[in-house]
MITIZA-983048 format. One record per residue: chain; x, y, z of N, C-alpha, C in turn. Coordinates in nm, 2 decimals. Example, Ala and Ser with C-alpha at 12.3 -4.5 7.8 and 13.67 -1.06 7.14 Angstrom:
BEGIN
<atom chain="A" n_c1="1.32" n_c2="-0.57" n_c3="0.78" ca_c1="1.23" ca_c2="-0.45" ca_c3="0.78" c_c1="1.32" c_c2="-0.33" c_c3="0.78"/>
<atom chain="A" n_c1="1.28" n_c2="-0.22" n_c3="0.71" ca_c1="1.37" ca_c2="-0.11" ca_c3="0.71" c_c1="1.29" c_c2="0.00" c_c3="0.79"/>
END
This chain:
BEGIN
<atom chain="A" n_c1="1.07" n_c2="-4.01" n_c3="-4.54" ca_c1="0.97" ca_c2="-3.91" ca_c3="-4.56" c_c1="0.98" c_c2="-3.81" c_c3="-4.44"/>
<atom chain="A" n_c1="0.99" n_c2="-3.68" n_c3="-4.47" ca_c1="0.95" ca_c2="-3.61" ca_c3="-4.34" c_c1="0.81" c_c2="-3.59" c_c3="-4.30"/>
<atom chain="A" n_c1="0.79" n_c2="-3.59" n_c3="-4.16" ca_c1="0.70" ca_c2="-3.58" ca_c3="-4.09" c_c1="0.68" c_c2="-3.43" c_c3="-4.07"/>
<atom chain="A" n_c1="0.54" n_c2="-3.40" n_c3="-4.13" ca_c1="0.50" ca_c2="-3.22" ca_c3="-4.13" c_c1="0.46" c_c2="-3.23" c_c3="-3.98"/>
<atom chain="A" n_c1="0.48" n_c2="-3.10" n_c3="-3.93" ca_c1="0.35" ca_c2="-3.08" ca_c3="-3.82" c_c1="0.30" c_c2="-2.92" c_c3="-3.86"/>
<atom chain="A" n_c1="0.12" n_c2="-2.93" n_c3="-3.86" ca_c1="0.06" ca_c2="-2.89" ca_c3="-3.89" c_c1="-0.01" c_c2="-2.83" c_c3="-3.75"/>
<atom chain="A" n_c1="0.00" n_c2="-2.69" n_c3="-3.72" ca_c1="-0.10" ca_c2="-2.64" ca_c3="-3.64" c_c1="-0.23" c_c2="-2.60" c_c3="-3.66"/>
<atom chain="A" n_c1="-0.29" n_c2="-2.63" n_c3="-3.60" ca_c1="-0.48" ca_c2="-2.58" ca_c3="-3.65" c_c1="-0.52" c_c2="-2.46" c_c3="-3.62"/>
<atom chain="A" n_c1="-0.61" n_c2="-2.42" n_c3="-3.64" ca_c1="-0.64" ca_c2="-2.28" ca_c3="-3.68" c_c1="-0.65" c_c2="-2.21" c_c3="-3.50"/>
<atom chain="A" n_c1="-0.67" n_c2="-2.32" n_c3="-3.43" ca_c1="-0.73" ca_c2="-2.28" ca_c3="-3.34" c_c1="-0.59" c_c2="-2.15" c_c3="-3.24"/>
<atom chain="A" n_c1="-0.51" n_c2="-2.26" n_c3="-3.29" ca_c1="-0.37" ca_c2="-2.22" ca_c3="-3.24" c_c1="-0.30" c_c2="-2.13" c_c3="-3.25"/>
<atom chain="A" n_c1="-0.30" n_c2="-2.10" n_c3="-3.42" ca_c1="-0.31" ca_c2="-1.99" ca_c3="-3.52" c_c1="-0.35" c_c2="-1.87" c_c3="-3.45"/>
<atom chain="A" n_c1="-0.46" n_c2="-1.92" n_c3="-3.46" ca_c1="-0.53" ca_c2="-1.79" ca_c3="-3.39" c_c1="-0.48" c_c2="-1.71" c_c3="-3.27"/>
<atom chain="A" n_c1="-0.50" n_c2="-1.84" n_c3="-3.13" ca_c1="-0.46" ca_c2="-1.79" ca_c3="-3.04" c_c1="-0.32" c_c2="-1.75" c_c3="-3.06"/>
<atom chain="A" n_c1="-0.19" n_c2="-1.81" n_c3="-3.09" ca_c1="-0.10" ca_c2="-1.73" ca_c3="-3.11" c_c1="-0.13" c_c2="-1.55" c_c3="-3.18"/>
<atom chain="A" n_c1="-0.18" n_c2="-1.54" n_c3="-3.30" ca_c1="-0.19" ca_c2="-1.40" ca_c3="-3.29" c_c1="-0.27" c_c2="-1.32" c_c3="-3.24"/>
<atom chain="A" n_c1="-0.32" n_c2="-1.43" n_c3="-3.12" ca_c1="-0.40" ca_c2="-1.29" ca_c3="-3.07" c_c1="-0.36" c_c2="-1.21" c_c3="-2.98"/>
<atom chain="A" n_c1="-0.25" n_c2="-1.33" n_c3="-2.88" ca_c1="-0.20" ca_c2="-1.32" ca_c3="-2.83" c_c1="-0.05" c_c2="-1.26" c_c3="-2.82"/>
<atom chain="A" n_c1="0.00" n_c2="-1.28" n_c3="-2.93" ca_c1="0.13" ca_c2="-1.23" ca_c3="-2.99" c_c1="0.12" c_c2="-1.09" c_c3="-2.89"/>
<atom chain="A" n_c1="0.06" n_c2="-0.97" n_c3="-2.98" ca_c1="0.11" ca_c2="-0.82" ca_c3="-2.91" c_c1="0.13" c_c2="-0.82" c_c3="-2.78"/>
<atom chain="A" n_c1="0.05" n_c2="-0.90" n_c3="-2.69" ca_c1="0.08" ca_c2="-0.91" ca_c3="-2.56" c_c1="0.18" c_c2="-0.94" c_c3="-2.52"/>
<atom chain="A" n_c1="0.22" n_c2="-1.06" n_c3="-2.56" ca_c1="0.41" ca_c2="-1.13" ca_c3="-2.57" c_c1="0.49" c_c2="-0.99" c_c3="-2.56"/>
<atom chain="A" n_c1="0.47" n_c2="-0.91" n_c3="-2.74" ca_c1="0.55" ca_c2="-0.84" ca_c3="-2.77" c_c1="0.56" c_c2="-0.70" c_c3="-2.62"/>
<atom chain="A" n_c1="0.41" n_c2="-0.71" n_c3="-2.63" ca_c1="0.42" ca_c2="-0.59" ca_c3="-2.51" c_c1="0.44" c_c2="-0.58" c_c3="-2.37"/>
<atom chain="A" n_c1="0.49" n_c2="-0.69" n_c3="-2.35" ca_c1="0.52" ca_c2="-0.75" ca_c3="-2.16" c_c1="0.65" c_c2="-0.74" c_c3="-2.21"/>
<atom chain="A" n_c1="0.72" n_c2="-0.81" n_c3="-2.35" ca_c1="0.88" ca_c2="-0.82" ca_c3="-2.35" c_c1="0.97" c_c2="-0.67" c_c3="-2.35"/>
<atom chain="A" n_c1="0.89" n_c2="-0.62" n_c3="-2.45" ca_c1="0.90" ca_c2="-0.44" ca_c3="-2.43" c_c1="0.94" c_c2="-0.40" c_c3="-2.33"/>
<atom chain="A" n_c1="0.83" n_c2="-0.41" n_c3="-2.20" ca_c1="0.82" ca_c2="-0.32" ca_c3="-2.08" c_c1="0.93" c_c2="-0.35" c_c3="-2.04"/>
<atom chain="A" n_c1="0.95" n_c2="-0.52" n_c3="-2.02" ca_c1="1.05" ca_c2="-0.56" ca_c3="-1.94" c_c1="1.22" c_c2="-0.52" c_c3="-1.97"/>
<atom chain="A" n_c1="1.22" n_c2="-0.50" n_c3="-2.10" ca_c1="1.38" ca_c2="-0.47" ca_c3="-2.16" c_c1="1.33" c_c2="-0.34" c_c3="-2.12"/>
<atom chain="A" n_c1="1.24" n_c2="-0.21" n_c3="-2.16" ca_c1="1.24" ca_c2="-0.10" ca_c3="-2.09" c_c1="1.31" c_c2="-0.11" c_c3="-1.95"/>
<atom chain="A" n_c1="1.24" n_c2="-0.16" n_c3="-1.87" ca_c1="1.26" ca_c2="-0.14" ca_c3="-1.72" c_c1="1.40" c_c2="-0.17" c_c3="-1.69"/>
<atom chain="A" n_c1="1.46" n_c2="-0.27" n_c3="-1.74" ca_c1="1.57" ca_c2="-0.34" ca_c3="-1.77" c_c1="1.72" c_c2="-0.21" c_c3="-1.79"/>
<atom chain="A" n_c1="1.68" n_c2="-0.17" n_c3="-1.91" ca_c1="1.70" ca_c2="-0.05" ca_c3="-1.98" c_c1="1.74" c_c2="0.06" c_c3="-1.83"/>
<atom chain="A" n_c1="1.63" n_c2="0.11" n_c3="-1.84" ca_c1="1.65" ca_c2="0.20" ca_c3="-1.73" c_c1="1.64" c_c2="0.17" c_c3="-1.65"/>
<atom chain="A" n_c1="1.66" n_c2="0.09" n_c3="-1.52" ca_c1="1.73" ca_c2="0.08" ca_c3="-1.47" c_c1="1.89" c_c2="0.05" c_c3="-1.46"/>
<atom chain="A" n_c1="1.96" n_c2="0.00" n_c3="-1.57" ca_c1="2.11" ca_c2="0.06" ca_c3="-1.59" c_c1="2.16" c_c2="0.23" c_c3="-1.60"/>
<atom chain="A" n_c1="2.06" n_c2="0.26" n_c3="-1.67" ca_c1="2.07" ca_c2="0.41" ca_c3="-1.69" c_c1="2.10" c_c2="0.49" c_c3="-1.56"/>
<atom chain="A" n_c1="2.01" n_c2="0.41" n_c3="-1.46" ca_c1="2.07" ca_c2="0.49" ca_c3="-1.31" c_c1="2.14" c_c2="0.53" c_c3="-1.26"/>
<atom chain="A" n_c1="2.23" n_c2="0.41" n_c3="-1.29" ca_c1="2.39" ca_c2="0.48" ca_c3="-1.28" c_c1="2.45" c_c2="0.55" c_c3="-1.26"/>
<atom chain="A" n_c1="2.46" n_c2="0.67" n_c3="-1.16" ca_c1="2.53" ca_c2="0.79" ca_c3="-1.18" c_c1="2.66" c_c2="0.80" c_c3="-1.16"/>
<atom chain="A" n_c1="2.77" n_c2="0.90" n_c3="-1.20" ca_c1="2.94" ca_c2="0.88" ca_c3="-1.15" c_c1="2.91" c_c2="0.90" c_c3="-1.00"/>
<atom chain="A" n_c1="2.97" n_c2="0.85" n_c3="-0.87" ca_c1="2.98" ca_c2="0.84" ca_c3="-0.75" c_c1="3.05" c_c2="1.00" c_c3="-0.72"/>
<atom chain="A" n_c1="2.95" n_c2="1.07" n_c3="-0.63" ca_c1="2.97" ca_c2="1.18" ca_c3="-0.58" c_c1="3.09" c_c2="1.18" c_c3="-0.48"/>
<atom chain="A" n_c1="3.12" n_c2="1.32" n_c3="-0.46" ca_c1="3.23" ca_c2="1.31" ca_c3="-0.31" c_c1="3.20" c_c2="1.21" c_c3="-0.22"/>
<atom chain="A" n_c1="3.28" n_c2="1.18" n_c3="-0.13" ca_c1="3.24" ca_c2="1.13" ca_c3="0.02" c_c1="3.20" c_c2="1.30" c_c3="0.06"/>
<atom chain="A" n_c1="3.09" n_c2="1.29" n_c3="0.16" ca_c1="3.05" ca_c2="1.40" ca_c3="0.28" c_c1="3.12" c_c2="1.43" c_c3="0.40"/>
<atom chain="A" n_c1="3.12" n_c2="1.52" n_c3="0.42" ca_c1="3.20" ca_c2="1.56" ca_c3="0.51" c_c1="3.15" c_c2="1.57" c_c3="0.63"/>
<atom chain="A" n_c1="3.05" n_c2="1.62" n_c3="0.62" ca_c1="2.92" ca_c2="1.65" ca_c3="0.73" c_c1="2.83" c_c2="1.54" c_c3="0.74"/>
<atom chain="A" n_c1="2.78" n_c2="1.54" n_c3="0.90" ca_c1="2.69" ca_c2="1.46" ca_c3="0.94" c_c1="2.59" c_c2="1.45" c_c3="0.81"/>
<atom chain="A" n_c1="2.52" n_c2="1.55" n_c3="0.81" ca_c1="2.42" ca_c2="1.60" ca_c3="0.74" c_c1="2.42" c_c2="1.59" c_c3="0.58"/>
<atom chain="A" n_c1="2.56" n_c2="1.59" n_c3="0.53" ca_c1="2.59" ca_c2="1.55" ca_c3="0.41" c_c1="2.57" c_c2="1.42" c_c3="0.43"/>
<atom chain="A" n_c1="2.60" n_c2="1.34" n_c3="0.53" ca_c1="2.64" ca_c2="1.13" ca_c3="0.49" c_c1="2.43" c_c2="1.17" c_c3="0.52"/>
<atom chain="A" n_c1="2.40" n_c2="1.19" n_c3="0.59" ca_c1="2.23" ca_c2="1.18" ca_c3="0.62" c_c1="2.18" c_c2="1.13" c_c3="0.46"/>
<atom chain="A" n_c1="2.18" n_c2="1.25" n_c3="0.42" ca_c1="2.15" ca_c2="1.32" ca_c3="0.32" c_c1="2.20" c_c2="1.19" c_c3="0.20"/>
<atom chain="A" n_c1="2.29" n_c2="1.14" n_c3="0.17" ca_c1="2.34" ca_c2="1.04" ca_c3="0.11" c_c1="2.30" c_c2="0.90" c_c3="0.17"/>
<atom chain="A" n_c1="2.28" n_c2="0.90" n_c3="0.28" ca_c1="2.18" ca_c2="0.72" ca_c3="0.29" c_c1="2.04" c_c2="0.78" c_c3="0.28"/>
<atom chain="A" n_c1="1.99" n_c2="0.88" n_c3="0.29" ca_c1="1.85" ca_c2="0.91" ca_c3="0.20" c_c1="1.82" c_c2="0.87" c_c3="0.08"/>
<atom chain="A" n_c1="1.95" n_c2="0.93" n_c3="-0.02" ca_c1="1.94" ca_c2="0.91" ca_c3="-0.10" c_c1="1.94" c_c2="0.76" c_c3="-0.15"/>
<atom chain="A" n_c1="1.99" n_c2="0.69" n_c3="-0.10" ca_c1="2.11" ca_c2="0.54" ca_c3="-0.14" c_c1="1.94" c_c2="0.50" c_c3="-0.08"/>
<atom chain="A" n_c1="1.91" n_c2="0.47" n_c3="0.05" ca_c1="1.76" ca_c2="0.43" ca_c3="0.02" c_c1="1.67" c_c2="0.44" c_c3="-0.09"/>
<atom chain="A" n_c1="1.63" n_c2="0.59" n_c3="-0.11" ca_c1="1.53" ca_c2="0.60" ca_c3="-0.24" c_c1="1.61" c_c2="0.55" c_c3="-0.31"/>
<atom chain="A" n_c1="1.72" n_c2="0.49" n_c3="-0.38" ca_c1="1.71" ca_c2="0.45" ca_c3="-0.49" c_c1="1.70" c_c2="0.28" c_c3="-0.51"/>
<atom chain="A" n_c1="1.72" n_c2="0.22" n_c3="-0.36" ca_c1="1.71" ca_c2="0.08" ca_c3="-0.31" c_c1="1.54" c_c2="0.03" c_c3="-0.33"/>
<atom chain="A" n_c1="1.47" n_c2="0.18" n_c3="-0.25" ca_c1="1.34" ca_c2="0.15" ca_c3="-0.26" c_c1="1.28" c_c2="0.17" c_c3="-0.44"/>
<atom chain="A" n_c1="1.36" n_c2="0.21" n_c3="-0.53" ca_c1="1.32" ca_c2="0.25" ca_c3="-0.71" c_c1="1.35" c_c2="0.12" c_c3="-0.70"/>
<atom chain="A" n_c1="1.49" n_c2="0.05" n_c3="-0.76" ca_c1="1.53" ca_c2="-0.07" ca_c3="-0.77" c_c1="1.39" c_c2="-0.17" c_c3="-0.67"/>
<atom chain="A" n_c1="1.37" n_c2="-0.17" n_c3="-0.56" ca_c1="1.25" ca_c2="-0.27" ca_c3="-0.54" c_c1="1.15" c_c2="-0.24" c_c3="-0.63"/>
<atom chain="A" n_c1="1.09" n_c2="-0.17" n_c3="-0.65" ca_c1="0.94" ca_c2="-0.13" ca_c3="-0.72" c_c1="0.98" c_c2="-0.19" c_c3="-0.85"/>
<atom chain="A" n_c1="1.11" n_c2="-0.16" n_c3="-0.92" ca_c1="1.16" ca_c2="-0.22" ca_c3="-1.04" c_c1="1.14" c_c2="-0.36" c_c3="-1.04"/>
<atom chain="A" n_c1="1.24" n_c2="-0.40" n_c3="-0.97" ca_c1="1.24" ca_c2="-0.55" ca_c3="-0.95" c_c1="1.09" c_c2="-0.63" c_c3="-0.92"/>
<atom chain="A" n_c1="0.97" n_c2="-0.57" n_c3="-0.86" ca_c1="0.84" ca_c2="-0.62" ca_c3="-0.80" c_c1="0.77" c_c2="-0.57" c_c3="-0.99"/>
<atom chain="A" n_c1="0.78" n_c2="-0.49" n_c3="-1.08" ca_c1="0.76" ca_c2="-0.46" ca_c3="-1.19" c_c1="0.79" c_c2="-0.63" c_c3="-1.28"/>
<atom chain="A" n_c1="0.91" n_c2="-0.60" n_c3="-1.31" ca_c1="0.98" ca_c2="-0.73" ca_c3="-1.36" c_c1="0.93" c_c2="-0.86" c_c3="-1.34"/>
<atom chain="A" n_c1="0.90" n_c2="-0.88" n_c3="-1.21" ca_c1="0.86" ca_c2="-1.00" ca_c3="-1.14" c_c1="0.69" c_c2="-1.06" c_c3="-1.19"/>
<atom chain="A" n_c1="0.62" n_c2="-0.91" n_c3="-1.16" ca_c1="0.45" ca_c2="-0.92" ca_c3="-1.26" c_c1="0.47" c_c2="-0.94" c_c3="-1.38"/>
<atom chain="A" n_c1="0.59" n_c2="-0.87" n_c3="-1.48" ca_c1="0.58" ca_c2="-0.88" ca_c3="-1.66" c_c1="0.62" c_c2="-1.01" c_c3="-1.67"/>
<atom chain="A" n_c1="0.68" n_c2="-1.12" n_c3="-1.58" ca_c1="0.74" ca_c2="-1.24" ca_c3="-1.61" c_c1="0.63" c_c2="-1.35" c_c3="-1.54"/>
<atom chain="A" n_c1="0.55" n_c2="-1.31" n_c3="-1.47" ca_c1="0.47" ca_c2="-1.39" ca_c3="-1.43" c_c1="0.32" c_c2="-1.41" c_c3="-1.52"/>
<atom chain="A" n_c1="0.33" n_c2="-1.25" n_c3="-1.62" ca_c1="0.23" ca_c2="-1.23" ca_c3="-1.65" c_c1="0.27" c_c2="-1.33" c_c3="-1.84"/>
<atom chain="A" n_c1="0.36" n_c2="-1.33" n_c3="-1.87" ca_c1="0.40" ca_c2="-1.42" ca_c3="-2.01" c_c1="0.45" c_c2="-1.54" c_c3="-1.95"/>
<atom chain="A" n_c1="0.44" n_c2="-1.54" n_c3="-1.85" ca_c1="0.44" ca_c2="-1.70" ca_c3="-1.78" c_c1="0.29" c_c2="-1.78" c_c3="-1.80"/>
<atom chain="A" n_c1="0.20" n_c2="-1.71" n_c3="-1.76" ca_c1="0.09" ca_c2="-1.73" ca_c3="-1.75" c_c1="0.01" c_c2="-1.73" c_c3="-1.93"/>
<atom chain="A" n_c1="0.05" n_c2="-1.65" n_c3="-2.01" ca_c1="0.05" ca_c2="-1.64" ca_c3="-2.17" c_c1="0.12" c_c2="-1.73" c_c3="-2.25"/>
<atom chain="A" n_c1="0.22" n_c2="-1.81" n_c3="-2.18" ca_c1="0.35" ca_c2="-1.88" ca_c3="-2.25" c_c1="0.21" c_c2="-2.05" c_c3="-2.18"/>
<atom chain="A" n_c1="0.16" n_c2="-2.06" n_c3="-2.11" ca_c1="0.11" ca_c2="-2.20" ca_c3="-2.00" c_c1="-0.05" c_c2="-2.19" c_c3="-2.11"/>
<atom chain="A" n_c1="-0.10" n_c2="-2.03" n_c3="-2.13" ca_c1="-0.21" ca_c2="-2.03" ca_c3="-2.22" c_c1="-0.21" c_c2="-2.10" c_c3="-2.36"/>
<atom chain="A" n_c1="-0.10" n_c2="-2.05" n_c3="-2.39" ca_c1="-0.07" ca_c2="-2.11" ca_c3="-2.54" c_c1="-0.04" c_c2="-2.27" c_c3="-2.55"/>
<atom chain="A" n_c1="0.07" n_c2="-2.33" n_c3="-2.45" ca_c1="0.05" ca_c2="-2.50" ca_c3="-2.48" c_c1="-0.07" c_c2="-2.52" c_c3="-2.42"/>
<atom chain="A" n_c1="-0.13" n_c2="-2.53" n_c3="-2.32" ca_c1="-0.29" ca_c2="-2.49" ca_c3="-2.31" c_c1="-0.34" c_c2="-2.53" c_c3="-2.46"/>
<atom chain="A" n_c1="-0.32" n_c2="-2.48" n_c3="-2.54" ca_c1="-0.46" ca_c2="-2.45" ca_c3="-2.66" c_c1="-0.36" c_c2="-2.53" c_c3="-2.77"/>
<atom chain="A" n_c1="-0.20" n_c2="-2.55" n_c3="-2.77" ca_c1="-0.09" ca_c2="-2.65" ca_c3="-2.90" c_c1="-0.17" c_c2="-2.81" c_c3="-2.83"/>
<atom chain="A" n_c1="-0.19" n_c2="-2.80" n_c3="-2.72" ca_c1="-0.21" ca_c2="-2.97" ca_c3="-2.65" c_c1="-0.34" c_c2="-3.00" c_c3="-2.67"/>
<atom chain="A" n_c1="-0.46" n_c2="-2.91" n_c3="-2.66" ca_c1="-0.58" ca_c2="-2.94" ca_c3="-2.75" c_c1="-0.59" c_c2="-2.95" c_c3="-2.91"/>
<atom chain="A" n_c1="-0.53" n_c2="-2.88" n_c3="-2.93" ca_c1="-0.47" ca_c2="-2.88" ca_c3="-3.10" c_c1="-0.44" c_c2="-3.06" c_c3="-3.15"/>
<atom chain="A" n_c1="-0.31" n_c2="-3.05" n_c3="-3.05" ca_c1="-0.29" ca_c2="-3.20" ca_c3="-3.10" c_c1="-0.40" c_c2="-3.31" c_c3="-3.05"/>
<atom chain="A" n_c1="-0.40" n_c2="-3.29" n_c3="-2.92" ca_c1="-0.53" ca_c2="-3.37" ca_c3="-2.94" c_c1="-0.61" c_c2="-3.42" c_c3="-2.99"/>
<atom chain="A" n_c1="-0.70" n_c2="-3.29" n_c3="-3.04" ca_c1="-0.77" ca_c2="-3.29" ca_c3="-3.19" c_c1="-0.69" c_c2="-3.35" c_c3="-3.31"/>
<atom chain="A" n_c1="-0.63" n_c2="-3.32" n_c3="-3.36" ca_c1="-0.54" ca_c2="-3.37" ca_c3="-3.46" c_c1="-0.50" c_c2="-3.54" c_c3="-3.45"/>
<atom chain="A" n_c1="-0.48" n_c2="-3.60" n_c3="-3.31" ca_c1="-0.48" ca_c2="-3.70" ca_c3="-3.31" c_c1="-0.59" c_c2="-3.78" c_c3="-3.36"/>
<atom chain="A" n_c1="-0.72" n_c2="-3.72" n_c3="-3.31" ca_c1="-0.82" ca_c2="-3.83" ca_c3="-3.31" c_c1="-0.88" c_c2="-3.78" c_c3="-3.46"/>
<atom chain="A" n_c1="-0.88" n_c2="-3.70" n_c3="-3.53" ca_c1="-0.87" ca_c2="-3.70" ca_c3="-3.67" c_c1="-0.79" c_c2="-3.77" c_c3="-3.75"/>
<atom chain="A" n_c1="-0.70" n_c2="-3.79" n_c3="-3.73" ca_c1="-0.58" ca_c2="-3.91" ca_c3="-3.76" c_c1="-0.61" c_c2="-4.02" c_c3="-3.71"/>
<atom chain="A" n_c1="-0.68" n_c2="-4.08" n_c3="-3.65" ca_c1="-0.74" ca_c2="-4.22" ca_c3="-3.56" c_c1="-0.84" c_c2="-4.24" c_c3="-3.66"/>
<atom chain="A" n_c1="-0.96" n_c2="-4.11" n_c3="-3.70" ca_c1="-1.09" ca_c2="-4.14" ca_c3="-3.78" c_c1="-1.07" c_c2="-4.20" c_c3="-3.91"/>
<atom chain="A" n_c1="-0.91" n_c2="-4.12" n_c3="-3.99" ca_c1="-0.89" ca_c2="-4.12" ca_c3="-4.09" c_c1="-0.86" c_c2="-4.21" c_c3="-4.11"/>
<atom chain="A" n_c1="-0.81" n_c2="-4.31" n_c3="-4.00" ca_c1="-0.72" ca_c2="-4.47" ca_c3="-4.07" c_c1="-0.82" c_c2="-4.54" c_c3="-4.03"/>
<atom chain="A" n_c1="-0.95" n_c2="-4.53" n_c3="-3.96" ca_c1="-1.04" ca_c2="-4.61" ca_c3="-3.93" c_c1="-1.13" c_c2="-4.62" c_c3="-4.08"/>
<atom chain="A" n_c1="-1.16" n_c2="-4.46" n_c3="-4.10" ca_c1="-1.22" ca_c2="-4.46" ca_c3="-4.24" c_c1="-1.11" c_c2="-4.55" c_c3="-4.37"/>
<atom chain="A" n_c1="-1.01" n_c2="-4.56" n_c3="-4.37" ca_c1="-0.94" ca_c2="-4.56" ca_c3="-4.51" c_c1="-0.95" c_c2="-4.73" c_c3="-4.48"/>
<atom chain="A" n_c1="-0.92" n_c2="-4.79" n_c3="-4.38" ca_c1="-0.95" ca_c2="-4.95" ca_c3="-4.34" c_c1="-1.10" c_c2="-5.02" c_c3="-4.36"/>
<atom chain="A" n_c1="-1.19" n_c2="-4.90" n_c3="-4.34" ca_c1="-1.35" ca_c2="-4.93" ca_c3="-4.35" c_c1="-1.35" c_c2="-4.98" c_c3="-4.52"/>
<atom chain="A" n_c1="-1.30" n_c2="-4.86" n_c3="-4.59" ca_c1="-1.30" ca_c2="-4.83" ca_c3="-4.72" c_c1="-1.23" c_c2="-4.95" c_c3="-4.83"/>
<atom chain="A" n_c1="-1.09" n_c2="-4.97" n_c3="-4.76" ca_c1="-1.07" ca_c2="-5.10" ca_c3="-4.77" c_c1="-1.09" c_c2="-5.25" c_c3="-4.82"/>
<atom chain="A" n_c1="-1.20" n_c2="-5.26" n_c3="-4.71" ca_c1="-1.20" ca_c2="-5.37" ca_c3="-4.62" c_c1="-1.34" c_c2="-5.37" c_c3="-4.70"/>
<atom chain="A" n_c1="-1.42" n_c2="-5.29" n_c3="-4.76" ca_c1="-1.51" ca_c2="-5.27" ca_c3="-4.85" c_c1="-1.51" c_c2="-5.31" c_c3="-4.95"/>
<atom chain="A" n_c1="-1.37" n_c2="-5.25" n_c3="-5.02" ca_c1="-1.34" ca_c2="-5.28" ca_c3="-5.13" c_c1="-1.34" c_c2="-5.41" c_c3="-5.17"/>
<atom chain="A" n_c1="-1.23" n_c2="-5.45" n_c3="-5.07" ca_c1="-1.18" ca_c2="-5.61" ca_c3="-5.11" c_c1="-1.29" c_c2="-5.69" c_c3="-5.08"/>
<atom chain="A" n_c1="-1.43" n_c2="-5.68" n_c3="-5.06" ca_c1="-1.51" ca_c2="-5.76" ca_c3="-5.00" c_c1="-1.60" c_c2="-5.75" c_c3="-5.15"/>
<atom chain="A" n_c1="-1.62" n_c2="-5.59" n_c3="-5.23" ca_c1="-1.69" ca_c2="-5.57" ca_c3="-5.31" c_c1="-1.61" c_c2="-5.64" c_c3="-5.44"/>
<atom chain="A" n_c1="-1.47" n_c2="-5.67" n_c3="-5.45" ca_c1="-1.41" ca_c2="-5.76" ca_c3="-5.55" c_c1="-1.44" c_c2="-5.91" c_c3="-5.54"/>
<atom chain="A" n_c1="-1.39" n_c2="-5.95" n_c3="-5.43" ca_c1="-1.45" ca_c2="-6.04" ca_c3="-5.42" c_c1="-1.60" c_c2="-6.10" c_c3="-5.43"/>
<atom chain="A" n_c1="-1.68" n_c2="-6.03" n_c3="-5.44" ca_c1="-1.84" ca_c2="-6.09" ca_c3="-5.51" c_c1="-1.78" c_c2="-6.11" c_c3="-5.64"/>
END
């Protein structure tokens, strides 16, 4: 026989409530992801001038300091469906729980019932 597994409403729930969030942290993150490849640009001359190389580790910083802000970006969208991904088994492990001890009631009831029976034939 196969064995169903059945989630409860509660779960249900939370998963869609939660869903758009999922969807909208994974978004940002392939955005950011995204562009930041796009940065890319074809590699300019070498400089010739003091003031030209200046001018070019200015640049090559700001874009070290973009890339950080990016990367510190990334690091919150993954901490934050870390924390959404910990919410949801959170709420599947009270699910089963529940589900366990409704399954415990039900074989306690069907044994009561039983054990009834065969007591009520027996008269």
């Amino acid at each position: 026989m196969a064995k169903k597994n059945i989630m409860g409403l509660g779960t249900i729930n939370t998963i869609l409530n939660t869903a758009p969030i999922v969807i909208q942290g994974a978004t940002s993150l392939i955005k950011l992801i995204r562009d930041q490849g796009n940065d890319n640009k074809p590699e300019e001359e070498i400089p010739e001038t003091i003031k030209g190389i200046k001018d070019e580790v200015e640049r090559l910083h700001q874009r070290l300091d973009t890339n950080d802000e990016s990367n510190v970006e990334q690091i919150k969208l993954i901490e934050e469906l870390a924390r959404q991904n910990e919410s949801l088994a959170g709420q599947l492990k009270k699910t089963i729980t529940h589900q366990n001890r409704i399954t415990i009631v039900a074989i306690i009831a069907a044994l009561l019932s039983i054990i009834c029976l065969v007591d009520f034939i027996s008269l």
